[in-house]
Structures are given as C-alpha cells and as structure tokens.
C-alpha positions as CSV (number, residue, x, y, z in Angstrom):
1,X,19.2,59.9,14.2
2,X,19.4,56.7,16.3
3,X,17.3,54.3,17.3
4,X,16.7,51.5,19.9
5,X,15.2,48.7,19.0
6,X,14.5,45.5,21.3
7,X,16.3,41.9,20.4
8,X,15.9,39.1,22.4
9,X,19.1,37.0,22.8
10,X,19.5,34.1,24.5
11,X,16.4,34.7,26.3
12,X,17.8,37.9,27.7
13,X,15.9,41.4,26.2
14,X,18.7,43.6,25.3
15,X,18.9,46.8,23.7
16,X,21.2,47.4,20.7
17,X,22.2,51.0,19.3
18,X,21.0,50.5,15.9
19,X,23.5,53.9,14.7
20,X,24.4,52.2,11.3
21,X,23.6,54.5,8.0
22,X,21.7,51.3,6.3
23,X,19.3,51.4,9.3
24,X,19.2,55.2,9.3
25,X,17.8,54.3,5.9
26,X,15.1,51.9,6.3
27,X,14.3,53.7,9.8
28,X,13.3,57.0,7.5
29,X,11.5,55.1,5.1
30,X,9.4,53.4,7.6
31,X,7.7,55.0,11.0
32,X,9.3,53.6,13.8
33,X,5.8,53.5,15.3
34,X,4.6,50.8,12.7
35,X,7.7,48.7,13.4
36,X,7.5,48.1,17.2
37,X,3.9,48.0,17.0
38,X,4.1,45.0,14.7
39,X,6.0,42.7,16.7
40,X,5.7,41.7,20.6
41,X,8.9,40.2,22.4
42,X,8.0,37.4,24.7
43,X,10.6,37.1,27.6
44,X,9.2,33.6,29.2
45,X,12.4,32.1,27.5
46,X,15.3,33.2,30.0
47,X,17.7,29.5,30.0
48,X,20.7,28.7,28.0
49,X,20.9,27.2,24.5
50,X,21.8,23.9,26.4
51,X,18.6,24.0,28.6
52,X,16.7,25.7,25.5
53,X,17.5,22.2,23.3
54,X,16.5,19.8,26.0
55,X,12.9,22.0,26.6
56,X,13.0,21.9,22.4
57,X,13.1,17.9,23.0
58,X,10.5,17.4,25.3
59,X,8.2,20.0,24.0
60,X,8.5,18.0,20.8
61,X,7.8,15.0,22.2
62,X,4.7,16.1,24.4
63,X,3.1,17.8,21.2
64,X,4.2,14.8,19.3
65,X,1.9,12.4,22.5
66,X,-0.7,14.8,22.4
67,X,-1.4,14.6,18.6
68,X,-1.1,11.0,18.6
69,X,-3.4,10.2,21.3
70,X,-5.9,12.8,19.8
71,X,-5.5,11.4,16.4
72,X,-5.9,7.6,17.7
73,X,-9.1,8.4,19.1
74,X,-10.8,10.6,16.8
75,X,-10.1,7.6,14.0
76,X,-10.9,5.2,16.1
77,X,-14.7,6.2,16.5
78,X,-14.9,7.2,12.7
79,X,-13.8,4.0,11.3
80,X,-16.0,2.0,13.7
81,X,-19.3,2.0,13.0
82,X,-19.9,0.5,16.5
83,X,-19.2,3.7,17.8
84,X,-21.1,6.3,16.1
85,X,-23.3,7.9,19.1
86,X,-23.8,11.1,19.9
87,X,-21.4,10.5,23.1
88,X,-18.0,9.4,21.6
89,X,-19.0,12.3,18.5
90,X,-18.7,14.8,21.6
91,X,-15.9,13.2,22.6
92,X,-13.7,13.3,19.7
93,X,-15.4,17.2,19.4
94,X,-13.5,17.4,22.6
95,X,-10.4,15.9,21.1
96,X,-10.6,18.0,18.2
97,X,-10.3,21.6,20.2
98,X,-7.5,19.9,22.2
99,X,-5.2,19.1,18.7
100,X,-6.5,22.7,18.0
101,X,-5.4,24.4,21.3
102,X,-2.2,22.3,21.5
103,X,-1.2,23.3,18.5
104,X,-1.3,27.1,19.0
105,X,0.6,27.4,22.1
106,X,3.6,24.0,20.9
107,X,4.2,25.3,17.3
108,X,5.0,29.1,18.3
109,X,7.0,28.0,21.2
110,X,9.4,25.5,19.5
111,X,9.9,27.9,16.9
112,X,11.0,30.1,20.2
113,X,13.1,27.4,21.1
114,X,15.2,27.3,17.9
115,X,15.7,30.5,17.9
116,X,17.5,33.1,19.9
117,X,15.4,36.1,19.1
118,X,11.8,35.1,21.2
119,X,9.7,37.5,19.1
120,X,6.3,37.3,17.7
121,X,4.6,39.3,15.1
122,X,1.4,41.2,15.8
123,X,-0.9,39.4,13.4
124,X,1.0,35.9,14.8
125,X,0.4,36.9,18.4
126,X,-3.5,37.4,17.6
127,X,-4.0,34.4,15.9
128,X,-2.3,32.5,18.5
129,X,-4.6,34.4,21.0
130,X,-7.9,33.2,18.6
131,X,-7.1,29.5,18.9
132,X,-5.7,29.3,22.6
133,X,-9.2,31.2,23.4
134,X,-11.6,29.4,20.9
135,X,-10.2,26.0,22.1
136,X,-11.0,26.9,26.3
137,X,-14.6,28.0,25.2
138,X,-15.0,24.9,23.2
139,X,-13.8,22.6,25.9
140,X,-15.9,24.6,28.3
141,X,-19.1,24.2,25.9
142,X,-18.2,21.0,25.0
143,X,-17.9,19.6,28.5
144,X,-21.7,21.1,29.1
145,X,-23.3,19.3,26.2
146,X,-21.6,16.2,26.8
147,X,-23.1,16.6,30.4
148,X,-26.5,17.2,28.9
149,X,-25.9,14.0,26.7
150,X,-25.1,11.9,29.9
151,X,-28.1,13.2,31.9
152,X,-30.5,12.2,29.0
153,X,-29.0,9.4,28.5
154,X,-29.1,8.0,32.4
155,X,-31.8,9.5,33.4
156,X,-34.3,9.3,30.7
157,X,-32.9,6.2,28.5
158,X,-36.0,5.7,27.2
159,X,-36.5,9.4,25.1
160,X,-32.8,9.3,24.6
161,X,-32.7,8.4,21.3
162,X,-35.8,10.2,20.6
163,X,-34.0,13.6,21.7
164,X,-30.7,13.0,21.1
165,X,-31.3,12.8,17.4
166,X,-28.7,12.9,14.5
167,X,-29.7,16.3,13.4
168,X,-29.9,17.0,17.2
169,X,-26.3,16.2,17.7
170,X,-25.2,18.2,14.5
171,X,-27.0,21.4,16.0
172,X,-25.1,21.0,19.1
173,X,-21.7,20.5,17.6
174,X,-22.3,23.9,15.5
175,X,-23.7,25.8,18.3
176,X,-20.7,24.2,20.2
177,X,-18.6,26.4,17.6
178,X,-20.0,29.2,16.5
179,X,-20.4,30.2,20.5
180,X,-16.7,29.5,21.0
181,X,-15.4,31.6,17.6
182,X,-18.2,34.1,18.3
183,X,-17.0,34.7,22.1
184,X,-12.9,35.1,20.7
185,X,-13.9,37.2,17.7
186,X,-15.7,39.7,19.7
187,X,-12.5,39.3,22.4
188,X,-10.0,40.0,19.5
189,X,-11.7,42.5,18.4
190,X,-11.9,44.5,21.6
191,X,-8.0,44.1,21.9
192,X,-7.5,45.4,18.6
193,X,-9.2,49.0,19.3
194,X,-6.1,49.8,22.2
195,X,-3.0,51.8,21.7
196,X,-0.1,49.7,22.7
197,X,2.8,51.5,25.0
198,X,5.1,48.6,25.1
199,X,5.7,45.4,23.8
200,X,7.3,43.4,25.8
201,X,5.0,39.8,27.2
202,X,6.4,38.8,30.3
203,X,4.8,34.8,29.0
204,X,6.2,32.0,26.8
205,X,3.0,33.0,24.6
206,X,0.1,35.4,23.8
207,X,-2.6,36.0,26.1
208,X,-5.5,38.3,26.1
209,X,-4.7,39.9,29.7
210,X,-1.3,40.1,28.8
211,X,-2.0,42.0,25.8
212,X,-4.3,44.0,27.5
213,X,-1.7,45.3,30.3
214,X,0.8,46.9,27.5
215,X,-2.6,49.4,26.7
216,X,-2.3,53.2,27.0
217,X,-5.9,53.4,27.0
218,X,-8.8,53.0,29.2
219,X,-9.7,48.8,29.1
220,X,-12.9,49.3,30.9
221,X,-14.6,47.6,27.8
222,X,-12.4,44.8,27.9
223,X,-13.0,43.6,31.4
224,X,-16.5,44.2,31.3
225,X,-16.7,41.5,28.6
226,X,-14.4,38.9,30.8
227,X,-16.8,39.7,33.5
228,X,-19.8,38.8,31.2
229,X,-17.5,35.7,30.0
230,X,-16.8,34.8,33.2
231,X,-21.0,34.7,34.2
232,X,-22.0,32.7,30.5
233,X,-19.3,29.9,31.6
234,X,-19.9,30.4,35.4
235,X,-24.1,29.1,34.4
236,X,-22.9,26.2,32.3
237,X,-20.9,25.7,35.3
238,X,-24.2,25.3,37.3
239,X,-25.8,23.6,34.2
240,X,-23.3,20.8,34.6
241,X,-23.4,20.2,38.2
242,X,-27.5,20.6,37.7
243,X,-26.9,17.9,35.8
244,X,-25.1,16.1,38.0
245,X,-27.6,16.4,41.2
246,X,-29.8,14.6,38.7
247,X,-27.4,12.0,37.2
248,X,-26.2,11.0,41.2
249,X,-29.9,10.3,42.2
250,X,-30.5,8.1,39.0
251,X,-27.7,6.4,39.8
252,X,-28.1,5.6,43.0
253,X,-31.6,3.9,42.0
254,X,-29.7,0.6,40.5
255,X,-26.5,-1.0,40.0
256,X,-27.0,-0.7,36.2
257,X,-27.5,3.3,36.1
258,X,-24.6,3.2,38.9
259,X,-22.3,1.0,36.5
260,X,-23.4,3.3,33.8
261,X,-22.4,6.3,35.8
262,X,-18.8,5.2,36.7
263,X,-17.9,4.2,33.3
264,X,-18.9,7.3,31.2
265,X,-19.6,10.3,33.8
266,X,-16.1,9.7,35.7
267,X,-14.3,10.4,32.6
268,X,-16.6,13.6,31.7
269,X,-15.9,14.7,35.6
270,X,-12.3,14.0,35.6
271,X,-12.0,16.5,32.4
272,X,-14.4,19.4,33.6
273,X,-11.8,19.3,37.1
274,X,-8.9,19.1,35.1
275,X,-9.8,21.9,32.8
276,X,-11.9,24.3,35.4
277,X,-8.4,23.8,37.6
278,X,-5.9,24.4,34.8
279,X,-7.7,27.5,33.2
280,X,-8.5,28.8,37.0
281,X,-4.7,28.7,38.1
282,X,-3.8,30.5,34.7
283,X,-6.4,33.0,35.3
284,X,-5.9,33.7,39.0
285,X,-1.8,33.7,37.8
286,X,-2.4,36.3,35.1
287,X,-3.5,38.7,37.6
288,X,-2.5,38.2,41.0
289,X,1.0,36.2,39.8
290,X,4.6,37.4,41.6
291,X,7.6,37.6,39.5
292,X,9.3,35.2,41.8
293,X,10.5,31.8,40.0
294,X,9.1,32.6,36.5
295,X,9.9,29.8,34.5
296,X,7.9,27.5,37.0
297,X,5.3,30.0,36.6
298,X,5.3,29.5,32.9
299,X,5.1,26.3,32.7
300,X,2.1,25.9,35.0
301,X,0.4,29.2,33.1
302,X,0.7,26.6,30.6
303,X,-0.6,23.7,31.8
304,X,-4.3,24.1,30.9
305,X,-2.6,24.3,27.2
306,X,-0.9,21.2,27.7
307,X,-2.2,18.8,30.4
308,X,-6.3,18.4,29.1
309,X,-5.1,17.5,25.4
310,X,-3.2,14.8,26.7
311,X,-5.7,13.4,29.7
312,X,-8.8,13.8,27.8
313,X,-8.3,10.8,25.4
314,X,-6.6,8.9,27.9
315,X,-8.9,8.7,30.6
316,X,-11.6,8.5,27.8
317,X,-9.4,5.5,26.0
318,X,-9.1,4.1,29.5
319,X,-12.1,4.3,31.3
320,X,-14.8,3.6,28.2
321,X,-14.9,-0.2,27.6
322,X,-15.7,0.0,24.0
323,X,-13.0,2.2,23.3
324,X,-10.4,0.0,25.3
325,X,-11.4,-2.9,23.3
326,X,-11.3,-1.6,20.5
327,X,-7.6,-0.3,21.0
328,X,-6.6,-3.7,22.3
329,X,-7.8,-5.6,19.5
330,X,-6.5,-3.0,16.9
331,X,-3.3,-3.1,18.3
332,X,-2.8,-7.3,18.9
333,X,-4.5,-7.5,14.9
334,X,-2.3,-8.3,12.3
335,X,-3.9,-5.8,9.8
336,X,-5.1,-2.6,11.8
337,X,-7.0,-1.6,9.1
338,X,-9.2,-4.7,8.9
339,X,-9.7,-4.6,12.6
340,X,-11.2,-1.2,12.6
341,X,-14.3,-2.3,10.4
342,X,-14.6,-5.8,12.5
C-alpha cells in the first residue's frame, strides 16, 4: 500500500509518494490516523533559504531587544528599593507576560527558520497556543488593574495606600493569573474535543481560530466561549475607560494631578491602544483575512506578538521619571551593581 504524507520544503507543501518497503513497514505498525494527527504543517514560511536567513537574523535580533528591554526593567524595580509600589509591580507583571508571549511565538518560528520542513507537533502547537493566549488575557487584565491602580492613586491619594495594600497587590497579581490560565485552559480544552480533517495552518504559528477551521465537527461550543471572551474583556474594556472619565476630571482639577496624569497614565494609555489595536487587527484578520500578499499578512497577524513586548518597557522606561533616572545613572556608574542599591 502507499501513502502520502505532507513535507514542507523550502516553504513549499509538497506531497511525496512515500512507496518504499521500510515505510510500508512503520506505516503498518502505526495508524496512519495517529501520525497526521500528531503534527500540523504551518505554510506562513513560503521565501527562499536566502530570504529565510536574513528573517532568521532579524527575528533573532528582535527576540534578542525584546528580552533585554523586559529583563532591564523587571531588575531594575527589584533591585531598587525606591521603586517597590504597587504601580512599577504591575508593570514589570506586564513585562513579565510580554517575555512570556514573545517567547512562544520567536522560539517556534526560528526553529522554522532553520529548517526546511515548517512542521509542528500537536502537543507543540497547543502549548504554543496556551502561552500566546495566557499572555493577551494577562496583558488585557493586567492593563485593567493597573488602571484601577492609577484611578486610586489620582483620585483618592489619600486612601491609596490604605487600599492599595501589600497583600492587596499580591491578590491582584494572582487573580491577574489564575483568570488568564483559567480562560486558556478552558479554551485548550474545548479545542482538544474536535476531530481534525486536515492539518495544514495557513499562519507562521498556532492559533486557536486556526485550529478550529481544520474541525470536522460542529464548533458551536467554541465560538460561544470567544463570544463570552469577547464580553468579560469587552467590560474591563469599559472598566478602564470608567476609569478614565474619572482620572480626566481629577486631573483637570490641578496642575499636580494633571502632571501626575501625563507621566504615569500616558504610558498605561499608549499600551491598552497598542495592544487593543494589535490583538483587534489579528482577530478581524483571522476571520475576514484574503489570501492576497500573505507574508505581509503574517507579519502583521503577528504584530500583537511582537510590537507590545518591545513598546511596553520602553514607553514605560521613557515616560516614568524614576525609571529614566534610574537607567541613566546605572548606565554612566562605574559599578552597575552598586548603583542599583544607591
């Protein structure tokens, strides 16, 4: 008996007539079902080597950025004692699920890069799929706290640090998770229950939607939980700009609230729009997307994976004076490590 069985080469899915006795062999031994079902192809990859290594280099080099601006921040406000409030703790949170999300979607695809054959397995695909989706309900729940934080913070200074407690901020960063792994579980386990009819992801990665397309089955369960996703994250939505409406006509009381304002909402508002656009053009592409230009396509399906990991801590690093300062003196002292405990 023969069998066809799909290899990606060169970015380019091609079917080879796998007639050889030794493949007769292990094809007899081992249910052709198990084997396709345990692997996807993703076909988002469609350049030559020579393009391939230059993506390689730059892909590198943005998930080597990302990491270290991530990593810069998240030590600088643990080794200074300075700035150990609840507001820089959600911010390295923040920084945290962007190492986390980054991660997920740069290590599988420049393993793709080296390699000609752009499969993933099935358990890879999912647990790409857990990060990539606990990472943009963190960053969604994350950005809502941190608005909370601001609005008690501008608006009723004087209970801040009465409500904003240290056991206060600890409940919040574990609700922060266990709402974020909760929500993907559940997701990934809703996937897992469908009967696959193809394999083939027409993405440079794993996606729940995409996943959920290759189905046999009825997926009426599945998009009645996006819908209910989509209404949790649509009220923190409201939550925030709530919060906003509130923090606007506090700050337009004084030039103290309105300094206050500038220098740590802007950052929190630049992030929300940054994220709320990326994750809303991946969505919206996912579903209504043409096949026309794909690679561009790809790369801006991606962007909510690669652009708020790198912003965040910049505009943060930029924007917050403390931080700034503390950068700028770290980096002109002789001994970094002494000038972190100054």
């Amino acid at each position: 008996m023969a069998y066809y069985y799909p290899i990606s080469l060169h970015g380019l899915t091609d079917v080879f007539y796998l007639n050889h006795p030794i493949f007769s062999v292990i094809f007899n031994i081992l249910d052709m079902n198990e084997i396709t079902n345990s692997v996807f192809v993703l076909q988002g990859l469609n350049d030559s080597l020579t393009n391939r290594q230059i993506y390689f280099a730059l892909a590198l080099t943005s998930y080597l950025f990302t990491i270290l601006v991530n990593l810069t921040l998240i030590l600088i406000v643990c080794l200074d004692k300075a700035l150990h409030q609840p507001m820089y703790v959600f911010m390295c949170n923040l920084c945290v699920s962007g190492v986390c999300g980054a991660s997920s979607f740069y290590l599988q695809l420049l393993l793709d890069l080296l390699d000609d054959a752009h499969i993933i397995s099935y358990a890879g695909c999912f647990v790409q799929m857990f990060f990539m989706y606990a990472y943009i309900f963190c960053q969604f729940t994350s950005l809502t706290v941190m608005a909370y934080d601001r609005y008690l913070a501008i608006c009723q200074p004087l209970r801040y640090w009465a409500l904003m407690t240290v056991q206060k901020v600890a409940l919040l960063l574990l609700l922060i998770w266990f709402l974020s792994l909760l929500e993907t579980a559940v997701g990934c386990i809703l996937i897992t229950r469908l009967p696959l009819c193809s394999h083939i992801i027409d993405r440079i990665f794993c996606t729940n939607w995409e996943v959920v397309k290759l189905s046999c089955s009825d997926t009426t369960a599945n998009s009645l939980y996006g819908i209910v996703l989509m209404f949790l994250h649509c009220l923190q939505i409201v939550v925030i700009i709530v919060s906003y409406v509130h923090l606007i006509r506090s700050a337009a009381r004084s030039q103290t609230d309105r300094r206050k304002f500038v220098q740590t909402c802007m950052p929190h508002l630049v992030s929300l729009l940054v994220f709320s656009a990326s994750v809303l053009f991946d969505t919206l592409y996912s579903r209504y997307g043409i096949n026309s230009m794909p690679a561009l396509q790809n790369v801006l399906a991606a962007e909510f994976l690669v652009v708020p990991p790198i912003v965040n801590p910049i505009i943060y690093g930029m924007n917050l004076q403390q931080i700034r300062t503390r950068i700028r003196f770290w980096f002109k002292s002789e001994s970094p490590r002494r000038a972190f405990f100054k």
